[in-house]
C-alpha positions as CSV (number, residue, x, y, z in Angstrom):
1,X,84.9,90.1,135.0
2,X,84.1,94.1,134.5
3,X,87.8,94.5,135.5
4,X,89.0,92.1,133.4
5,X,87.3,93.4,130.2
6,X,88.1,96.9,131.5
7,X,92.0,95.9,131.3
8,X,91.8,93.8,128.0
9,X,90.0,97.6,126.3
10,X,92.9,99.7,127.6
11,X,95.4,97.0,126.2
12,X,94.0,97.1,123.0
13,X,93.7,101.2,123.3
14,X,97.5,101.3,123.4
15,X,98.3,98.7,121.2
16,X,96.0,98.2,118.3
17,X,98.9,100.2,116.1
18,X,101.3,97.0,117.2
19,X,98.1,94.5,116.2
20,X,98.5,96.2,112.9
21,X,101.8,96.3,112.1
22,X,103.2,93.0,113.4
23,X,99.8,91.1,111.6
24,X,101.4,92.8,108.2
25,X,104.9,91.8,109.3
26,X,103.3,88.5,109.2
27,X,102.2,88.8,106.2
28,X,105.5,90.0,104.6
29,X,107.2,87.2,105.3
30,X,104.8,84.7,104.3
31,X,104.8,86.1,100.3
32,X,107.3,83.8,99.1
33,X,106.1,80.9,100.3
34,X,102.1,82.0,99.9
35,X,103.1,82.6,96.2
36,X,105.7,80.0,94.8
37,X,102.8,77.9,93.1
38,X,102.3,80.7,90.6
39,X,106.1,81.3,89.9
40,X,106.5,77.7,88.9
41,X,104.8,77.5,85.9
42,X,106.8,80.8,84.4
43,X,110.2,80.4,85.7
44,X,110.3,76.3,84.6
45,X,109.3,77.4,81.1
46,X,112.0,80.4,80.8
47,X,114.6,78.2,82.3
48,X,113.8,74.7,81.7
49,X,113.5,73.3,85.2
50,X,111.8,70.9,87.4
51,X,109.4,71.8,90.0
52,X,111.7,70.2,92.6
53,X,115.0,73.1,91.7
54,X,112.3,75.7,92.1
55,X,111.4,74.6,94.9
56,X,114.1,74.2,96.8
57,X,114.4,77.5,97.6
58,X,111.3,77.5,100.0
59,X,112.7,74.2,101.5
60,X,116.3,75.5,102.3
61,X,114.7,78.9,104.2
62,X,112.7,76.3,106.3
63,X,115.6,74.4,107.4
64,X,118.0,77.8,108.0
65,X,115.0,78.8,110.3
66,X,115.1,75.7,112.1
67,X,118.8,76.4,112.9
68,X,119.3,80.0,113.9
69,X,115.3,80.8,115.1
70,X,116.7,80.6,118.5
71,X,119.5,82.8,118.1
72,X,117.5,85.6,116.5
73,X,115.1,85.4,120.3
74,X,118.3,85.7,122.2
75,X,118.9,89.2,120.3
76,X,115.0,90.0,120.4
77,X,115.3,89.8,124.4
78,X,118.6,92.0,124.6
79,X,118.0,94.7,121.8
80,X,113.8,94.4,121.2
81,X,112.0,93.8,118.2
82,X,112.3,97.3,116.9
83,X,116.5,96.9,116.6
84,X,115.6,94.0,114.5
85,X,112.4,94.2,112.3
86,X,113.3,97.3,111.2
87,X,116.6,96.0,109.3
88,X,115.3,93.0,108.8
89,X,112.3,94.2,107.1
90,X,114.2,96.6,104.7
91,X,116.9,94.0,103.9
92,X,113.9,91.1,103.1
93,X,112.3,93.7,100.7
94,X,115.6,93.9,99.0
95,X,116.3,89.7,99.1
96,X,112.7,89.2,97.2
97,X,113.4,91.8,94.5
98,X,117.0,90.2,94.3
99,X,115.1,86.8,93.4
100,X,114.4,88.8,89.6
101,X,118.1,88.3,89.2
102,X,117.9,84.9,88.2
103,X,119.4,83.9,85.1
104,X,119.4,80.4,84.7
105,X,122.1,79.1,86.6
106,X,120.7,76.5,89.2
107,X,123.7,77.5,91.5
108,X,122.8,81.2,91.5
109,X,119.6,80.0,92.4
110,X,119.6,78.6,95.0
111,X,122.7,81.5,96.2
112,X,119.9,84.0,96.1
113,X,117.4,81.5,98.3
114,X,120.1,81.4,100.7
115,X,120.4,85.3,100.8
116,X,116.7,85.1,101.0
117,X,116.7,82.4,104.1
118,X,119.4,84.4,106.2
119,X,118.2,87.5,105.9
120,X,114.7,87.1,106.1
121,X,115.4,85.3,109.6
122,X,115.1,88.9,110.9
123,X,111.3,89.1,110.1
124,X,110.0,85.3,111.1
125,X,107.0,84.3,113.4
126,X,109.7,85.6,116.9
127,X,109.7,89.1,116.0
128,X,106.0,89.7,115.3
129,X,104.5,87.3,118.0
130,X,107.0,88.5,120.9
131,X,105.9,92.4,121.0
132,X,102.5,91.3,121.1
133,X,103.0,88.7,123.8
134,X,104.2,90.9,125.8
135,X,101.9,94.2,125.2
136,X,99.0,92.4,126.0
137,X,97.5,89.9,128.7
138,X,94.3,89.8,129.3
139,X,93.2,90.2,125.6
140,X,96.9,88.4,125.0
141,X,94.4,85.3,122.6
142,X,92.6,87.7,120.2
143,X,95.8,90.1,119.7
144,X,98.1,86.7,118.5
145,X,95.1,85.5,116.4
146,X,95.2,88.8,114.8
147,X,98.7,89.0,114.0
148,X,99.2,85.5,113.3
149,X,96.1,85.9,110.9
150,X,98.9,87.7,108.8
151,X,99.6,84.0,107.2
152,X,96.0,83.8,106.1
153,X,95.7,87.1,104.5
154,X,99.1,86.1,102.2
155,X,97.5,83.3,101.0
156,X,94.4,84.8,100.4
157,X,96.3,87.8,98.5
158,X,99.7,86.8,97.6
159,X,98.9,83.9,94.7
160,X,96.3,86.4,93.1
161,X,98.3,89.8,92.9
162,X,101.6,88.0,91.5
163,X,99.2,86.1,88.9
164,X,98.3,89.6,87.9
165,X,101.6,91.3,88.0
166,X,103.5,88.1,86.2
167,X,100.8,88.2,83.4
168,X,101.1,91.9,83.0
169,X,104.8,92.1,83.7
170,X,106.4,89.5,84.0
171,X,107.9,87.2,86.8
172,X,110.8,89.3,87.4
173,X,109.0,92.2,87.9
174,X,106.3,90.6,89.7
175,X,109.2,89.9,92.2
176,X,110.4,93.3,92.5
177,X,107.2,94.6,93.1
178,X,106.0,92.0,95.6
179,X,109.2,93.0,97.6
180,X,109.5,96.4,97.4
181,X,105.6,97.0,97.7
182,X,104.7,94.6,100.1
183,X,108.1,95.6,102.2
184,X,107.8,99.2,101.6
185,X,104.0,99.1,103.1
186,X,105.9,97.0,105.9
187,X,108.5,99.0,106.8
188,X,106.4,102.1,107.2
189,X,104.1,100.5,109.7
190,X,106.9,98.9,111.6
191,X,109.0,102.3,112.0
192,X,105.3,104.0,113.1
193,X,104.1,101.3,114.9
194,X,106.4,98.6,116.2
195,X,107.2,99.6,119.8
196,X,107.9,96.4,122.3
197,X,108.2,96.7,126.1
198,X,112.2,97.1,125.8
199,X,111.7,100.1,123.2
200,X,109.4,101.5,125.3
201,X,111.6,101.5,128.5
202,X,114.4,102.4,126.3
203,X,112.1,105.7,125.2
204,X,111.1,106.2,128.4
205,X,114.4,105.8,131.3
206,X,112.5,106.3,134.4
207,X,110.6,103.2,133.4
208,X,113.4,101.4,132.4
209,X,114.5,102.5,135.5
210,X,112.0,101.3,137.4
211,X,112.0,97.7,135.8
212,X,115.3,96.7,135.0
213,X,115.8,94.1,132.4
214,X,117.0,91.4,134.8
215,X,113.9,92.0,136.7
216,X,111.3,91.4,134.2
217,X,108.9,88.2,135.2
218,X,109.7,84.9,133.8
219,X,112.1,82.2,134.0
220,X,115.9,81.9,133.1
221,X,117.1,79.6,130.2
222,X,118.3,77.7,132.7
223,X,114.8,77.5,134.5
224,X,113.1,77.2,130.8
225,X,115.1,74.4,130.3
226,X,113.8,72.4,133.0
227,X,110.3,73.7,133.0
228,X,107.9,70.0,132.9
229,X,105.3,72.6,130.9
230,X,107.1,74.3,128.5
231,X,108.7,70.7,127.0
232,X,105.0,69.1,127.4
233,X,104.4,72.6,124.5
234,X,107.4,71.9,122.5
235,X,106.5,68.1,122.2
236,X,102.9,68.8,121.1
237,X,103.8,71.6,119.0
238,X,105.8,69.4,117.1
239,X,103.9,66.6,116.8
240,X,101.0,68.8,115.8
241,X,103.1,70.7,113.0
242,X,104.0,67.0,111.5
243,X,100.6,65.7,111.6
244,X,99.0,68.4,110.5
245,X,101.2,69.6,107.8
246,X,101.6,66.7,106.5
247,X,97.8,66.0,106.4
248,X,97.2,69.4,104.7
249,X,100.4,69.3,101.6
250,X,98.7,65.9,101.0
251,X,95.2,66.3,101.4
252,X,94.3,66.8,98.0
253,X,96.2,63.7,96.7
254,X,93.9,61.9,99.5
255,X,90.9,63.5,98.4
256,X,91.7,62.4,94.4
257,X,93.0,58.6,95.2
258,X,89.2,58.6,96.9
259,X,88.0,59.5,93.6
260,X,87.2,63.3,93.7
261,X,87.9,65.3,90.9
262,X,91.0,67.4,91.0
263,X,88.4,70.4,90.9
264,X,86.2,69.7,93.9
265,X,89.4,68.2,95.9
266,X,90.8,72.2,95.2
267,X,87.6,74.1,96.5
268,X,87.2,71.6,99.7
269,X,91.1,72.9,100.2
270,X,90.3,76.0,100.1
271,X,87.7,75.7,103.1
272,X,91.2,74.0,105.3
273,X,92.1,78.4,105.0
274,X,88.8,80.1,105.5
275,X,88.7,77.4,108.5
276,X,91.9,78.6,109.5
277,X,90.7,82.4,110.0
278,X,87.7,81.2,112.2
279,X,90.2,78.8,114.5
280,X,92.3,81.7,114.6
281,X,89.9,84.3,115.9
282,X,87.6,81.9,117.6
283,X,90.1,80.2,119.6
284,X,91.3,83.5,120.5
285,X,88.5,84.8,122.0
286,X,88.5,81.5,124.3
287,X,92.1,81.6,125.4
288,X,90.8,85.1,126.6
289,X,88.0,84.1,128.6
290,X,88.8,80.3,129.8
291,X,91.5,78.3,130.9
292,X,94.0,78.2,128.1
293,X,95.6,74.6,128.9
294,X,91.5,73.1,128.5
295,X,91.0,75.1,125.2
296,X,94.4,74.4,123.7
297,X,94.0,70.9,124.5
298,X,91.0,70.2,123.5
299,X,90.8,72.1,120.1
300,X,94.3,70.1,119.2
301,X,92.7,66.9,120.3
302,X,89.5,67.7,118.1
303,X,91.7,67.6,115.1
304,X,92.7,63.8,115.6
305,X,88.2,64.0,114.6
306,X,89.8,64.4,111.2
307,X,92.2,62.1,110.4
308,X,89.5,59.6,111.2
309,X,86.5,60.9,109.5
310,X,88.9,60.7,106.3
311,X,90.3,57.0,107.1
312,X,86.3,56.0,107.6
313,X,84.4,58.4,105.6
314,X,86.4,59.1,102.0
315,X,83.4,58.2,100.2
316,X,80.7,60.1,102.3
317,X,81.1,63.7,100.6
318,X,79.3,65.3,103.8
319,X,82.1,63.8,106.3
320,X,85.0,64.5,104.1
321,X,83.5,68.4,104.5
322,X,83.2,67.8,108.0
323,X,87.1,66.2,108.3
324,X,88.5,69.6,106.0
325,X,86.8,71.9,108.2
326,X,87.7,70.4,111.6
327,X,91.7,70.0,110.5
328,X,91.3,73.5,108.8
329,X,90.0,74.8,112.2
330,X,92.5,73.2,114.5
331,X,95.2,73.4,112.5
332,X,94.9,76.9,111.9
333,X,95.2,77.2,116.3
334,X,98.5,75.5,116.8
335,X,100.9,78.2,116.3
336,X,98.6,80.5,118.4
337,X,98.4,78.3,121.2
338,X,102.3,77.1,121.5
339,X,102.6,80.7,121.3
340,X,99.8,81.8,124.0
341,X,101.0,79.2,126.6
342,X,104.9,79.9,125.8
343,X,104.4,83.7,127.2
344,X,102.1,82.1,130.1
345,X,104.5,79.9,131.4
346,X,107.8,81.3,130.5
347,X,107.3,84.8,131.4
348,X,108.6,88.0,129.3
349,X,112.2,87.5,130.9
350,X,113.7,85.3,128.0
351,X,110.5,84.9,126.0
352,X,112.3,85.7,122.6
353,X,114.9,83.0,123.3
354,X,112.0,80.3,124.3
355,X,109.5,81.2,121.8
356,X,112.8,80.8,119.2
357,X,113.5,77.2,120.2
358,X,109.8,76.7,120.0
359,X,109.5,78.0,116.5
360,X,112.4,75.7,115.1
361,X,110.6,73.0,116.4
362,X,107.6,74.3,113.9
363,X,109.5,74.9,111.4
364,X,111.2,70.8,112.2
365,X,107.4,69.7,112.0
366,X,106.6,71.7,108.7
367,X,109.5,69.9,106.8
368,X,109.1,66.6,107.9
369,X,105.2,66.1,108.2
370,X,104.9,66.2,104.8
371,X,107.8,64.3,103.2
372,X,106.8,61.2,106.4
373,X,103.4,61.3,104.5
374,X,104.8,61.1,101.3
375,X,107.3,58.1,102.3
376,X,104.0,56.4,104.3
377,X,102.3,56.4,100.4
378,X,105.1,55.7,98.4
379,X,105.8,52.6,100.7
380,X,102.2,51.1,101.6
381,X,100.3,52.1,98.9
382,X,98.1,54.4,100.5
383,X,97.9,56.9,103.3
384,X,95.8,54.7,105.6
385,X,98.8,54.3,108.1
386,X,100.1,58.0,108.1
387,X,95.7,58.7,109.2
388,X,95.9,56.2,111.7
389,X,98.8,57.5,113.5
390,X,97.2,61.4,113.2
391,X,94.1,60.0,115.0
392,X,96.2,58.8,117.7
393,X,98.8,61.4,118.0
394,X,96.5,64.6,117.7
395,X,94.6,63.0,120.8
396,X,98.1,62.9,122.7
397,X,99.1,66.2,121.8
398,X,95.6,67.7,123.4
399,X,96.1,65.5,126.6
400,X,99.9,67.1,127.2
401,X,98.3,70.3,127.2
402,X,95.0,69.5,129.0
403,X,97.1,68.2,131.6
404,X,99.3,71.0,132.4
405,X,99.0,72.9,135.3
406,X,98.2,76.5,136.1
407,X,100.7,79.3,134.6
408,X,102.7,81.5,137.5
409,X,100.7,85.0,138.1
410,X,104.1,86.2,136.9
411,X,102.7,89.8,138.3
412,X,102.1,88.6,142.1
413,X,105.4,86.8,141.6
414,X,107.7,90.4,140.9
415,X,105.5,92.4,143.5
């Protein structure tokens, strides 16, 4: 134990720096999204547009990360994250200013969304989460939780700060600012700080010498593809995504047709985030300490707890705290763990490219959880079914990963 905590502290000597920068990468690229709500308002008065056009925007960057996620972690694993964050970061800084360009034509629009979604490819969940994977093992939990807490901190931040800068400035500004602010902060982090184990060799030649890029542990795509543990991940991580995201876009709408005010059903939201920050850092810890498979398994499984308390309990105020919480906690874990057990059991070899098919399953999940809630309502009357089935499902998704076996020591395996 003394040598594993002794290995985790010289990890996190050498790599706090990368902690940093890739958890405000993460941040970065959750702006947009973090802050559309407060955009709405301004930019539907000035133009004269439905929620659902303004929108769209957010929607059509989901679906163009779906596509090409795995492509960008095929160029992570030949060039490293450095090649393209930096780029990326500078060109995403420019594609949210660019968003101030607007001027009322839906068609321009949604053309400066689609600059937005292809270029800000370049700074998704792959390229923050892959440096760090592969950095750090022993204390591999607490360093994703960090940089995946990136999410959190935009959405405690974000909605605020472009309030203030809309009301002072004006939306277009506010947009300009964001980007070249937030990105500017960004960038300078990521050009001191971002360093994965393929810059590193590629700094250093007698240790890229010494472990040649063909000869990094992990599996081949091929291998990946027919790995029983990695598509037990994927098919949870999915599922998860869809339940869960669905749950959380509609939980407020689930929390009013029980007959909470609009006001209350807004605070016990907020809890599903500051829940999210605990899972995060508390699961982390555990991944660190126990076996991951049990902890990721479990905590999944807990959040099917949820979607039953709310089926059962919608007019016991104390267990629809209870159900916010528990789905707020879990829910905040999934990323982390797909993530966590992806590196365990693929290996640094083609991580990028495995961790990229993973995340277009998440970003799959993301857009259809929600709209499969909203078709369950719109076509029974209530969301009693869509509950039912998250009971069920989150229970599944835990025993995939319970279930699986132990990860290869990938370092006994390439000595």
């Amino acid at each position: 134990m003394n040598g594993s905590r002794s290995n985790a502290t010289e990890e996190w000597k050498s790599g706090w720096a990368l902690v940093l920068a890739c958890f405000v990468g993460f941040s970065f690229f959750s702006v947009p999204t973090a802050s559309m709500g407060v955009f709405m308002e301004p930019i539907g008065r000035e133009f004269g547009w439905g929620r659902t056009l303004i929108a769209a925007g957010t929607s059509m960057t989901s679906v163009v990360t779906a596509l090409l996620s795995p492509f960008v972690g095929v160029l992570i694993d030949r060039w490293g994250a450095r090649r393209l964050g930096l780029p990326g970061v500078f060109l995403t800084a420019f594609a949210i200013g660019a968003i101030s360009l607007a001027n009322g034509s839906a068609v321009q629009w949604l053309a400066l969304w689609a600059f937005y979604a292809l270029i800000s490819i370049l700074v998704k969940t792959t390229i923050w989460t892959a440096p760090v994977s592969g950095h750090f093992t022993k204390g591999r939990g607490l360093a994703l939780a960090l940089t995946l807490s990136g999410t959190a901190a935009a959405q405690a931040i974000a909605p605020p700060l472009c309030n203030w800068l809309i009301e002072h400035y004006g939306w277009r500004q506010a947009y300009v600012w964001t980007g070249l602010g937030w990105g500017g902060v960004t960038l300078l982090l990521c050009w001191l700080f971002l360093y994965d184990r393929k810059d590193r060799s590629r700094l250093s030649p007698e240790r890229a010498a010494a472990v040649p890029a063909d000869d990094l542990p992990g599996l081949t795509i091929a291998e990946a593809w027919r790995s029983r543990p990695l598509w037990a991940i994927a098919v949870s991580t999915f599922v998860m995504m869809l339940l869960s995201l669905g749950l959380q876009i509609h939980q407020v709408p689930i929390l009013t047709g029980a007959g909470v005010s609009r006001t209350n059903a807004a605070w016990l939201a907020s809890l599903f985030g500051l829940a999210g920050i605990v899972g995060k850092l508390v699961t982390g810890a555990l991944l660190d300490r126990y076996r991951p498979n049990w902890i990721g398994g479990v905590t999944l499984a807990a959040n099917g707890l949820a979607f039953a308390l709310l089926l059962a309990g919608l007019h016991s105020p104390v267990l629809i705290v209870v159900a916010i919480l528990i789905n707020g906690y879990s829910a905040g874990t999934k990323l982390q763990i797909c993530t966590y057990l992806t590196a365990s059991y693929a290996g640094l070899r083609n991580l990028g490219a495995v961790f990229g098919a993973m995340y277009s399953l998440v970003s799959l999940g993301s857009g259809l959880g929600p709209m499969i809630a909203g078709f369950v309502y719109d076509t029974t009357g209530g969301y009693a079914p869509f509950l039912v089935a998250g009971t069920f499902g989150c229970v599944f998704c835990g025993l995939l990963i319970v279930t699986l076996p132990r990860y290869p020591n990938w370092k006994e395996i390439t000595t």
